[in-house]
C-alpha positions in Angstrom: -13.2 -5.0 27.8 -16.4 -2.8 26.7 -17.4 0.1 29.4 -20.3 1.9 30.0 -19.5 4.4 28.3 -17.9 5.5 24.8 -14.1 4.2 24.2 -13.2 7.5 23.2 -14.4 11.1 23.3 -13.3 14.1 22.0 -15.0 17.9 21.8 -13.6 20.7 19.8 -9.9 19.2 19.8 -6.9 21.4 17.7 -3.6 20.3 16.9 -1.1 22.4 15.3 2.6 21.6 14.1 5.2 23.9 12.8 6.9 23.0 9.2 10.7 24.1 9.1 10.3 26.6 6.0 6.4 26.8 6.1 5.4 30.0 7.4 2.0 29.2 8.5 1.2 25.9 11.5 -0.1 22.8 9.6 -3.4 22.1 11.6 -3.0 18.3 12.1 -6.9 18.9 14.0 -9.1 21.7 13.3 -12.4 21.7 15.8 -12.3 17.6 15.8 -15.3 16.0 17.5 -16.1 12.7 17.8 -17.3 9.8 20.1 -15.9 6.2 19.3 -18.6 3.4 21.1 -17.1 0.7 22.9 -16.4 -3.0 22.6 -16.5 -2.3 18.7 -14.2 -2.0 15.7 -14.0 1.9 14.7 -12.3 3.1 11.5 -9.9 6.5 10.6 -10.1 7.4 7.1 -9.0 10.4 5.4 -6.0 11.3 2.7 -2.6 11.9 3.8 -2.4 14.5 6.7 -5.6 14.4 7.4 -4.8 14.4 10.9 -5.4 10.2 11.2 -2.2 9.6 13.1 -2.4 12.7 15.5 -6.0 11.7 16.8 -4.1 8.1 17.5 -1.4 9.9 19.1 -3.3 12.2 21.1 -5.5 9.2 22.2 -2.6 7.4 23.3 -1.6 10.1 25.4 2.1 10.6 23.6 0.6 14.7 22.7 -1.3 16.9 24.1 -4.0 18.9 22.3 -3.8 22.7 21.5 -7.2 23.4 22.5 -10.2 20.9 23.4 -11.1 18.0 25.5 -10.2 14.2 24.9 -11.0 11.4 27.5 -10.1 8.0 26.6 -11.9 4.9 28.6 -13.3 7.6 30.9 -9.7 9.1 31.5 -8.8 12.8 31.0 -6.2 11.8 28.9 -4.6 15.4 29.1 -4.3 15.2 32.8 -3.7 11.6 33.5 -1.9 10.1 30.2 -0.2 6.9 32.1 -3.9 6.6 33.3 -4.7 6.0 30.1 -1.2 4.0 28.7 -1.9 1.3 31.0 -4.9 0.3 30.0 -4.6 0.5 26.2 -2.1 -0.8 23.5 -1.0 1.1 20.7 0.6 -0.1 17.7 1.7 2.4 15.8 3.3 2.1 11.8 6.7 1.8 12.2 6.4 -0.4 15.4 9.2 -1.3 17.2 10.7 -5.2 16.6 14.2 -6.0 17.8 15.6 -7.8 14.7 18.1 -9.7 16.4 15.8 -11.3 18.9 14.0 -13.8 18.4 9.9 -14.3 18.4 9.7 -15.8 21.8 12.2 -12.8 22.8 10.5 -9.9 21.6 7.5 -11.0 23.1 9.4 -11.7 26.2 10.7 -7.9 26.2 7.3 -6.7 25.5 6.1 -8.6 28.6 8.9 -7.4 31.1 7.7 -3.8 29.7 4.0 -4.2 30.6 4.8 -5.8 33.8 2.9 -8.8 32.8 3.4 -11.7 34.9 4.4 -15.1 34.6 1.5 -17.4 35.1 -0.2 -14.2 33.1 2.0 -14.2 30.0 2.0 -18.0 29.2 -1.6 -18.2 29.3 -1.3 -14.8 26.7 1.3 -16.7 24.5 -0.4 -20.0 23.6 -3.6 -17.4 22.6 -1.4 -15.3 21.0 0.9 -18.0 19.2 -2.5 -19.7 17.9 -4.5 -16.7 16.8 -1.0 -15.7 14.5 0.4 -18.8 13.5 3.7 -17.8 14.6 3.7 -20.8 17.4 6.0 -22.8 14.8 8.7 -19.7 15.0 9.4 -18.8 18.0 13.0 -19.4 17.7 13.2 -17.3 14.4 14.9 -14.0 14.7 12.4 -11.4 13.9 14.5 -9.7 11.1 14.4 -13.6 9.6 10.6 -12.6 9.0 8.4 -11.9 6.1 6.5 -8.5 6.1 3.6 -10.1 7.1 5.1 -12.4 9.8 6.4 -9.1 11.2 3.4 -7.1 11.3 1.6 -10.1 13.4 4.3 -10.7 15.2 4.0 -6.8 16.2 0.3 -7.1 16.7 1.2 -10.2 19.2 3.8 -7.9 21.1 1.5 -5.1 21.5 -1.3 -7.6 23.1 1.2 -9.5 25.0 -1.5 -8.0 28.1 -5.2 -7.6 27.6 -6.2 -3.9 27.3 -9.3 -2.4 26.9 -8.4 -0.6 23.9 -6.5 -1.2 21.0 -5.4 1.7 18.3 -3.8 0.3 15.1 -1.9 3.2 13.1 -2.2 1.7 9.4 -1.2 -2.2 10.6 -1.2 -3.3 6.7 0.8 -1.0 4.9 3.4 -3.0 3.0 1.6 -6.3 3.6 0.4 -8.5 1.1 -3.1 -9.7 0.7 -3.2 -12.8 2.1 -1.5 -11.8 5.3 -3.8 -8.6 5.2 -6.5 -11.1 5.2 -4.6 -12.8 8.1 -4.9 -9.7 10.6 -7.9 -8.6 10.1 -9.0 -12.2 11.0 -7.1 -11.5 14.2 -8.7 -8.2 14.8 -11.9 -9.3 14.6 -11.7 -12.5 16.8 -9.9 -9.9 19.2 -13.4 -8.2 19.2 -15.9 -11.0 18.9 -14.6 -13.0 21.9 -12.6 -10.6 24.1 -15.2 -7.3 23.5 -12.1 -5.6 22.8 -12.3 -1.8 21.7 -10.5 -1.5 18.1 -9.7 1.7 16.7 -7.7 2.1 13.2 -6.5 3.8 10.9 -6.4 2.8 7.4 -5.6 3.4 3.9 -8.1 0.6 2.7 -11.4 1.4 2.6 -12.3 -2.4 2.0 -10.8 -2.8 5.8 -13.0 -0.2 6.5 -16.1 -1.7 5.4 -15.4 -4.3 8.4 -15.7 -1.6 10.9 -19.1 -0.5 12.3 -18.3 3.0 12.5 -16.0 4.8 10.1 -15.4 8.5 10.5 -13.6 10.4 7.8 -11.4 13.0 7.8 -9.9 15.7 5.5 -7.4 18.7 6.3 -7.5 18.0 9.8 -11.7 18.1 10.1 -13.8 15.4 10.6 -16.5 16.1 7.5 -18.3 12.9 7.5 -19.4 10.1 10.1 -21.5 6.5 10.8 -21.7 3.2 9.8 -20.3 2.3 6.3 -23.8 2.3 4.9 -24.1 5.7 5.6 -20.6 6.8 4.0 -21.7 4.7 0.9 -24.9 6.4 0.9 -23.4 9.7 -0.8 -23.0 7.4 -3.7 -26.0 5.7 -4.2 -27.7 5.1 -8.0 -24.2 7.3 -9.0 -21.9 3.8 -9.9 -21.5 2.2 -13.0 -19.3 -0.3 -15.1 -18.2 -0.2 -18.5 -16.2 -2.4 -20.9 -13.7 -0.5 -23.2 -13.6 -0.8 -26.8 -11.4 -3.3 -28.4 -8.2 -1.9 -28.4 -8.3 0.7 -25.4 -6.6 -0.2 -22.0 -8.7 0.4 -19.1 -6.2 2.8 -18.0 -6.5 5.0 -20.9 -10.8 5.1 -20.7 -10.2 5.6 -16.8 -8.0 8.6 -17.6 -10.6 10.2 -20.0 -13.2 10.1 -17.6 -10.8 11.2 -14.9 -10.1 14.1 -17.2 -13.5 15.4 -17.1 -14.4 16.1 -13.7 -17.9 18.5 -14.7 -18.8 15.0 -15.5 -17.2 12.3 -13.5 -16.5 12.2 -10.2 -14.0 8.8 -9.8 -13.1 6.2 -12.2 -10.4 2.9 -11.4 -9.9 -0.1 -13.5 -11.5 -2.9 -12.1 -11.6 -6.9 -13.6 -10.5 -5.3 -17.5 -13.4 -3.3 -16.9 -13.9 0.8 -15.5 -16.0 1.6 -12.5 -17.3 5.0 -12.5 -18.9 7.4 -10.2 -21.0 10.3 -12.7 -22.0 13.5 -11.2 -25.7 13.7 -10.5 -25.7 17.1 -12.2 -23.7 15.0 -15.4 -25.3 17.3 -18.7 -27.4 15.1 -20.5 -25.7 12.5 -23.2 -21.8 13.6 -22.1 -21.0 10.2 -20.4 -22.3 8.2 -23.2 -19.7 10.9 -25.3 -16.7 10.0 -22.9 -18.0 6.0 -23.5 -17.9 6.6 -27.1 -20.7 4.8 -27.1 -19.6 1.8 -24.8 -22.5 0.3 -22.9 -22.6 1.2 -19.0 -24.4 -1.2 -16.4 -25.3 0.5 -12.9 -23.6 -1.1 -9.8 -24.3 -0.9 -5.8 -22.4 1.6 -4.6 -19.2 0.5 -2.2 -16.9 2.5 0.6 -14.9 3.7 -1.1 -17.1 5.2 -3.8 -19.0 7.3 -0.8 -15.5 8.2 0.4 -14.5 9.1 -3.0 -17.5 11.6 -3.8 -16.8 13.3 0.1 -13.3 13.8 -1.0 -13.6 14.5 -4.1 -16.0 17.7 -2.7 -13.5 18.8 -0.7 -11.2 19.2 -3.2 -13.5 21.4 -5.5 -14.2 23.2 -2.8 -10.3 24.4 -2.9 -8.5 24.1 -5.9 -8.5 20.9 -8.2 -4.6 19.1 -8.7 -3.2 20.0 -12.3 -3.4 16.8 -14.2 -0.8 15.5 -17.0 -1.5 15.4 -20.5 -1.6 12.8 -22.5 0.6 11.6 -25.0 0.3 9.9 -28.1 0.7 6.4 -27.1 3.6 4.6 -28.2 3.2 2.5 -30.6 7.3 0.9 -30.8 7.4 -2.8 -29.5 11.0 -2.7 -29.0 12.5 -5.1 -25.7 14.2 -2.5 -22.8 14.5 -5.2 -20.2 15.4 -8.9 -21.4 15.4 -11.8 -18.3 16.8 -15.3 -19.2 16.8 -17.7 -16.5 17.6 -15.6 -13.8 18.8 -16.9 -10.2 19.4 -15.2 -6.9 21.0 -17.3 -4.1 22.1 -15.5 -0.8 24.6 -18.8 0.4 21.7 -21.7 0.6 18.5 -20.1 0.1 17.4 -19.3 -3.4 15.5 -16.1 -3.7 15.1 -15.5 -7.5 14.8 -19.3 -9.2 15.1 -19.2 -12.7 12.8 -16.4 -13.9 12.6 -15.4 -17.8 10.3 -12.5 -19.1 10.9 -9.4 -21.0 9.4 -5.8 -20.9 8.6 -3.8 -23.9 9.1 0.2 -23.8 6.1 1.9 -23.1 4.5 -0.9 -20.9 3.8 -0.9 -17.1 5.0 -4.1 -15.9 4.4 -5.3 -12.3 6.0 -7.8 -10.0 3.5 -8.9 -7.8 4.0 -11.6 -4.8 3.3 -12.1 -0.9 5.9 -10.6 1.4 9.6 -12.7 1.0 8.3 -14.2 -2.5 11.7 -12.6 -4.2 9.7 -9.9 -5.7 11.7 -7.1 -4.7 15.2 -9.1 -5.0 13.9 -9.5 -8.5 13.1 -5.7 -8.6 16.6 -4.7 -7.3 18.1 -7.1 -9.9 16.3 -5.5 -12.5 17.5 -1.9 -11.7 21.0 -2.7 -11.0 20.9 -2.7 -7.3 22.2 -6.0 -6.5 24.0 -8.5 -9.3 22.2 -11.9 -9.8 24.1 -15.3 -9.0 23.4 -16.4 -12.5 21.2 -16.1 -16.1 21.1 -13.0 -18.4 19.9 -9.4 -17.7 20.1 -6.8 -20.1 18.1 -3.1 -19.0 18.1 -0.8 -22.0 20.6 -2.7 -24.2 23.0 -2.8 -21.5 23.9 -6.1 -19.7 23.8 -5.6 -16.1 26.1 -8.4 -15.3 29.1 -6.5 -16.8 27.9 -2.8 -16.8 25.4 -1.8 -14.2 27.0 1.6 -13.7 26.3 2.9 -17.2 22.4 1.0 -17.2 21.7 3.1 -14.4 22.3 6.8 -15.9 18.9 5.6 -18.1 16.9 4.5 -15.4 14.9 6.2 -12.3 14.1 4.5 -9.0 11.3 5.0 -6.6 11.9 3.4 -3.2 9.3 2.1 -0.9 10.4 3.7 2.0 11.5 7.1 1.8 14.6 7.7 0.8 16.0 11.5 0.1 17.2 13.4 2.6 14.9 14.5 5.3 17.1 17.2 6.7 17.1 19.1 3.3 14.8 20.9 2.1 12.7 20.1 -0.9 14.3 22.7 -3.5 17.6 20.8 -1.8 16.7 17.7 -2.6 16.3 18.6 -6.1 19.8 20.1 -6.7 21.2 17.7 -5.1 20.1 14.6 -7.0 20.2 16.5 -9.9 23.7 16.9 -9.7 23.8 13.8 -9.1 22.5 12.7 -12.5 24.7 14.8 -14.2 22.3 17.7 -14.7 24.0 21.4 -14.3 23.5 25.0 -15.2 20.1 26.1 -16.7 18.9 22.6 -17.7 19.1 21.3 -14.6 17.0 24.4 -13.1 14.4 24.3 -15.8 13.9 20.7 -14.8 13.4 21.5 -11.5 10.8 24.0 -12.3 8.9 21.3 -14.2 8.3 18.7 -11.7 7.9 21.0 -9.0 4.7 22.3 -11.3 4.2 18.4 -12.5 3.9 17.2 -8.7 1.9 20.0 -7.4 5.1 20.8 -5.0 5.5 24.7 -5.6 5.2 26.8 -2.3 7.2 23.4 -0.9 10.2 24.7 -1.8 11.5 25.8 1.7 9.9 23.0 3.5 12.2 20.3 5.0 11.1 17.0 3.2 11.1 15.1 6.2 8.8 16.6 8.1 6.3 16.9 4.9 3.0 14.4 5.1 3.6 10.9 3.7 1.7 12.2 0.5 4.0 14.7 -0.5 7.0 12.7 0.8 5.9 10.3 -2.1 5.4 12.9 -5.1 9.3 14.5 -4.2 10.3 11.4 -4.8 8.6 10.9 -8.2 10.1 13.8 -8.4 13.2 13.3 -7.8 13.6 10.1 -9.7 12.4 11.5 -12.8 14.3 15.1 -12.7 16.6 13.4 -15.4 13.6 11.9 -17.5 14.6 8.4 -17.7 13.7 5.8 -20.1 12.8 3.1 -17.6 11.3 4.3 -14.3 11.5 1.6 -11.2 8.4 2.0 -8.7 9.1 -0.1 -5.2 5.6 -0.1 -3.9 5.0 3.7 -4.3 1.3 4.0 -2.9 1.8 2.1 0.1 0.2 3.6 2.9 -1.5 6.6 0.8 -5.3 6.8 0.4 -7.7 6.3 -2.8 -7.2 9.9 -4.3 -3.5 10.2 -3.6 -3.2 6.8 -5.7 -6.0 8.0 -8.5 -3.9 11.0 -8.7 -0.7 8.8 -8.7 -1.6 6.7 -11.4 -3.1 9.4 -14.2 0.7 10.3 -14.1 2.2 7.4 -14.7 -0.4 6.7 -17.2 0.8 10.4 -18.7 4.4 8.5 -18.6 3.5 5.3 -20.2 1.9 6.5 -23.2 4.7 9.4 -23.5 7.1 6.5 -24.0 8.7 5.4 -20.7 8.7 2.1 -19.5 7.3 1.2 -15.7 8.1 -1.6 -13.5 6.5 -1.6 -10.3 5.7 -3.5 -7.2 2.7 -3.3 -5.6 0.4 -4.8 -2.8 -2.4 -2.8 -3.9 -3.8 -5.7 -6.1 -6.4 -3.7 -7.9 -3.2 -1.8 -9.2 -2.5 -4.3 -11.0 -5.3 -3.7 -13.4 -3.1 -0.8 -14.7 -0.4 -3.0 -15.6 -0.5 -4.0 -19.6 1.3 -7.1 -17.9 2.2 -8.8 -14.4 4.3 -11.0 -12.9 3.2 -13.2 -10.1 6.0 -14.8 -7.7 6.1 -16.9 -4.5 8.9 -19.1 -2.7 11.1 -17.5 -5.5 9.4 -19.1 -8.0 7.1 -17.7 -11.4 3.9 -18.4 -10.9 1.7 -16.6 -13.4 2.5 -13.8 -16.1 0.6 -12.6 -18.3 -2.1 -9.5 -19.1 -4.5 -8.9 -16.5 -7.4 -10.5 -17.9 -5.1 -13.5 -19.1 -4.0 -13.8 -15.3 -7.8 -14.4 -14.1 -8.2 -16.9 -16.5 -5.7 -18.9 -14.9 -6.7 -18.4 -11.7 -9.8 -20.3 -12.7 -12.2 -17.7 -14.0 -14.2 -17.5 -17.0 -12.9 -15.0 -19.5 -15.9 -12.7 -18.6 -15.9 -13.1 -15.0 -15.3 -9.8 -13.1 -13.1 -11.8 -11.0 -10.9 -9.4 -8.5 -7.1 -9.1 -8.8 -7.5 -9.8 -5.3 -9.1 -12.8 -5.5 -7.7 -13.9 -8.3 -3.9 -13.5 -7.0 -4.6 -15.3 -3.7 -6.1 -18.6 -5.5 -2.9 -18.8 -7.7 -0.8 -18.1 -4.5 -2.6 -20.9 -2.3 -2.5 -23.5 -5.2 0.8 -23.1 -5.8 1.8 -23.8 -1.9 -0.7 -26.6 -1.7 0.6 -28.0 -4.6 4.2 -27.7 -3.2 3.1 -29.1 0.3 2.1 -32.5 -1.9 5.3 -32.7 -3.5 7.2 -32.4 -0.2 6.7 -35.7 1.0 7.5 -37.4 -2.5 11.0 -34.8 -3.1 11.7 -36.1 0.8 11.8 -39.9 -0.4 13.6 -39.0 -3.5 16.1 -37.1 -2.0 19.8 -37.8 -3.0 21.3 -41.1 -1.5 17.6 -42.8 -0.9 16.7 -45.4 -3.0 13.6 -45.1 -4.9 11.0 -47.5 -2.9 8.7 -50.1 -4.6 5.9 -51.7 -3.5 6.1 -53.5 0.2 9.3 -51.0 0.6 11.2 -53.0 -2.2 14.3 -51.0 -3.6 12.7 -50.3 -7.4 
């Protein structure tokens, strides 16, 4: 419940970590003060090691602080942390489910830890049950669940008692929008009727439009602070939209404007269109020369555009990222991936049902779906991790039901979570997996020495990879999975978890690839990533559901052709209608099922 006083306060607070092979401390917190109010919903923002997670950390008393002070609910936190433990809950991004147990188990553990009580905890269940719609599950072993169902299901095991803070560490990475949309319904009901303290951190800055104070941070400082208004604020009269000409993805006009940074400050596909952020001090006629004489409307500035300008500041003020060039595109329209009527069935259940596309070379293709749709069974299909039940698969002219083994020397893969060796080093890494794709000698050094330049990793060298921030985790392994340039490059939800410029930076290189040639299939619950797909796939209950361009997708989502529709928006219509429309036909597939006779009228056998 709210206090008196502030929820959290800290003054002058360092935190310093040393990097196996990285001669100087990474400061995680560089002179960080700050003063979170109670009873309200508080936001972290801030690119990859920004120091995000170690505030949370420090807050929940499982570190100490270097230098500073930090008291939580009124508690010295550095003197008293079980003070502070038993009054809050933390959840933090890897949170701790026991697979094998069941919902009603987990929770049951979680209770026995908190030392909540009998009469206590059932009262606490049937709230908790109700507020997540996992009531109807509580038999279901946890491992059984989607993404989403998990992450609630973790949010429900960390409130199994009432504290009187809560800190989220990033509680939607890897969750889909419509259960995104779910937990943040939670969260705020949490603080509407319970008064509850809510601090998070997050790699959405439209969750952080929510909050009434967001404070952002960069290289372990805190360089800007307030209400969202305030953030958006550095952006004001500075946004526009334009249409690109007939012919040009939005991709491509984003990655011109991107390319001229004296001029523009941000641009993102957004509804086939480009938002843009110019620089005040623009020179007079050169975004109308970028345009190329495409009209630009002004728009209210959001979040993320105010967060965008800060940032983008920041990293003037040090040195800007080397950016790809760009290629010619390609202009060939030959088929590289060919799916007829493919099925997935794991014993009963059918994960993949009957799904037919194909993917030219050059395109960026993404599979799109809520968490347990049969996207990423699909996606591991596709790149020869796991053989289909049934149907016809061929990846680069090879058929994947007979020769997955030599597909996969022409392909690279990207895995969601990270997968190299964190015990290695990055240079390690490298060698390693480029032995592993048959690279040797001076070839395979010169190919090292191009994607440590391509993915800004030189000086990483000696580091060990898995201590590196979640940023540079991701571009070692880009790195890694295209050290043997592939023709078709497989992306399992690369930006989850990473902020607005690590994905804007992320994206002008797979633009770079796309137009050199390579083909891109990726997976993504960023929705406005979608817009940088030429085409997308949308998938639910196993089932296709929409594919199609971008624009094409909207339209059948219900909008008009111009509408600026979101991706967002537009994905969770053709998700609900599709489950609606199944929930109908339950009833009616019940009364036809095998062995019932069809019924006439008055119950008559027809």
């Amino acid at each position: 419940m709210a206090g008196a006083g502030p929820a959290l306060a800290g003054r002058g607070l360092h935190k310093r970590f040393r990097i196996k092979g990285v001669a100087a401390p990474v400061r995680a917190l560089d002179d960080v003060s700050l003063e979170v109010p109670a009873g309200s919903l508080t936001a972290l923002v801030g690119p990859d090691g920004a120091g995000k997670t170690t505030l949370l950390r420090l807050a929940a008393g499982l570190m100490r602080a270097d230098e500073g002070a930090l008291q939580v609910l009124g508690i010295d936190v550095a003197q008293d942390p079980q003070a502070v433990q038993d009054r809050i809950s933390y959840m933090p991004q890897r949170f701790g489910l026991y697979e094998d147990l069941s919902v009603q188990e987990n929770l049951d553990l979680y209770a026995d830890l908190h030392g909540v009580g009998r009469a206590a905890r059932q009262e606490r269940y049937a709230r908790l049950m109700a507020m997540t719609d996992l009531g109807r599950f509580t038999a279901r072993p946890a491992g059984k669940l989607s993404g989403g169902m998990k992450q609630k299901l973790g949010l429900a095991c960390t409130l199994v008692r009432s504290p009187a803070l809560l800190l989220l560490d990033e509680p939607t990475v890897g969750v889909d929008p419509l259960s995104r949309r779910e937990l943040w319904e939670i969260v705020q009901q949490l603080v509407d009727e319970e008064h509850l303290s809510v601090i998070v951190s997050t790699a959405y800055l439209d969750e952080a439009e929510r909050c009434a104070q967001v404070f952002v941070l960069h290289g372990g400082r805190l360089i800007a602070q307030g209400p969202p208004g305030e953030i958006r604020d550095n952006a004001r009269d500075l946004c526009f939209v334009t249409t690109p000409p007939a012919g040009t993805a939005p991709r491509t006009l984003q990655a011109r404007l991107l390319d001229a940074p004296a001029v523009i400050i941000d641009a993102v596909p957004q509804g086939g269109e480009v938002r843009f952020i110019r620089r005040p001090d623009a020179p007079a006629g050169a975004v109308d020369a970028l345009l190329a004489g495409a009209p630009a409307q002004p728009v209210a500035a959001r979040l993320e555009d105010g967060f965008m300008v800060l940032l983008r500041a920041q990293q003037a003020a040090a040195a800007a990222q080397p950016q790809p060039a760009m290629q010619p595109a390609a202009a060939a329209q030959e088929v590289v991936i060919e799916v007829k009527e493919l099925v997935r069935k794991f014993g009963d259940f059918t994960a993949v049902a009957s799904t037919s596309f194909d993917v030219r070379r050059g395109e960026i293709f993404g599979l799109l779906g809520p968490n347990g749709a049969g996207k990423t069974t699909t996606f591991r299909m596709l790149c020869g991790l796991l053989p289909a039940s049934s149907g016809f698969l061929q990846v680069a002219g090879v058929n994947l039901r007979t020769a997955r083994a030599q597909a996969r020397a022409r392909i690279g893969y990207v895995s969601q979570k990270f997968a190299l060796y964190g015990n290695l080093t990055v240079a390690e890494n490298l060698q390693f997996f480029g032995g592993a794709y048959g690279l040797r000698g001076d070839r395979l050094d010169d190919r090292i020495r191009t994607v440590l330049r391509q993915f800004d990793l030189v000086g990483q060298e000696s580091a060990t990879s898995g201590q590196l921030p979640g940023g540079f985790k991701q571009r070692l392994a880009m790195a890694t999975g295209l050290l043997h340039e592939p023709e078709i490059l497989f992306l399992d939800e690369p930006t989850s978890g990473t902020d607005p410029l690590a994905r804007r930076e992320f994206w002008r290189r797979i633009t770079a690839l796309a137009a050199g040639g390579v083909t891109v299939i990726i997976t993504t619950h960023f929705m406005e990533e979608a817009e940088y797909c030429d085409r997308i796939v949308i998938q639910d209950a196993g089932k296709l559901l929409a594919i199609g361009t971008p624009r094409e997708v909207r339209v059948q989502a219900g909008s008009a052709a111009d509408s600026r529709l979101s991706m967002e928006d537009a994905f969770i219509d053709i998700v609900t209608q599709a489950r609606e429309a199944g929930r109908r036909a339950a009833p009616a597939a019940r009364d036809r099922a095998p062995g019932a006779p069809l019924q006439g009228p008055q119950g008559a056998s027809a």
